[in-house]
C-alpha positions, 0 to 999 in steps of 0.5 A: 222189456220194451213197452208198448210205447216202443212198439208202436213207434215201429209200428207206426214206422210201418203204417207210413211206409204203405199209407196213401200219400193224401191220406190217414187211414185209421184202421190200418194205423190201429192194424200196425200197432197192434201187430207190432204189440201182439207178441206180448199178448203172450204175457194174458195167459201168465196174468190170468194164471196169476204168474205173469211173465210165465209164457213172455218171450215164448213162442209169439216171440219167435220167426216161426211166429213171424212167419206163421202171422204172415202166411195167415195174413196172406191166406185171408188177404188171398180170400178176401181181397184178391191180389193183394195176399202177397203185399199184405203177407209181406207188410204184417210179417214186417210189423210183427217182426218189428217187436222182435228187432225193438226187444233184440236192442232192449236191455235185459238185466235178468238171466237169461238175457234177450230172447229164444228168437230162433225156437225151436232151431235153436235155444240160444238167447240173443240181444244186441251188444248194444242195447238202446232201449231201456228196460222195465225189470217186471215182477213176475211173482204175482199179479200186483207186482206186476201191475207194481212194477209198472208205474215204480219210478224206473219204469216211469222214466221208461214210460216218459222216455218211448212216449217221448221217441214215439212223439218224436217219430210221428213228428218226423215223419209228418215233416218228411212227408210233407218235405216230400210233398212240397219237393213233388209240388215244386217239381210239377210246377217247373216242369209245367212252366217250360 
């Protein structure tokens, strides 16, 4: 299992691929993240119920999901913010699908391994051959060893290793895009100067 800190690399990938160029803007930022989260949203019944992992990688965590968050984004865009349904459908399917493709390249050491990403057209499991993210094995049996297995040495090196790729993609993408600003800059200054 992937932890937050993966997704919300990807969702921050995705909160600069639509923010002005000038400017941050917070609550589409916190939009992103979350959105790349919300599949594991699916583990709050499981904890409530006293089994965490009971409902994890269920239904939140297929196309259907996907699709069905984009289309509710458009629907509410379309009444709120006319014009913008299509654009605004299309970027929240993106974000919410990025948990799918972070968790299809996590390691899975317990059967069955990787996801029902197809449900309900297919049972199949699926997970990358190559698998570049690291897991957390979670202790599904109780709420303790759920919360346990969260700081146990693994998982804290897990823990270190997606703050370190999410530090790193920030980083990135600020030096790119002020790459591209300084380009955009040069650029208008000689074509003033002929």
């Amino acid at each position: 299992m992937a932890l937050c800190l993966a997704h919300a690399a990807a969702g921050y990938l995705g909160y600069e691929a639509v923010r002005p160029a000038e400017r941050h803007r917070p609550g589409l930022l916190v939009a992103a993240v979350v959105l790349a989260n919300a599949p594991d949203l699916d583990f709050i019944p499981g904890f409530l119920a006293g089994h965490p992992a009971a409902y994890h990688r269920g239904v939140t965590h297929t196309v259907v999901a996907v699709v069905a968050v984009g289309l509710a984004a458009a629907l509410v865009a379309r009444i709120l913010r006319p014009g913008t349904a299509v654009r605004t459908g299309a970027w929240v399917t993106a974000v919410y699908a990025s948990h799918l493709l972070v968790d299809y390249f996590t390691a899975d050491v317990r059967p069955p391994s990787g996801a029902r990403f197809l449900w309900p057209f297919s049972d199949g499991y699926y997970i990358a051959p190559v698998t570049p993210f690291a897991e957390i094995v979670i202790d599904p049996g109780s709420r303790a060893g759920f919360l346990a297995s969260l700081v146990e040495p693994h998982a804290l090196a897990v823990w270190g290793g997606e703050l370190a790729g999410l530090v790193c993609i920030v980083a990135g993408a600020h030096v790119l895009r002020l790459a591209c600003a300084r380009a955009g800059s040069d650029a208008r200054e000689v074509s003033e100067g002929q």
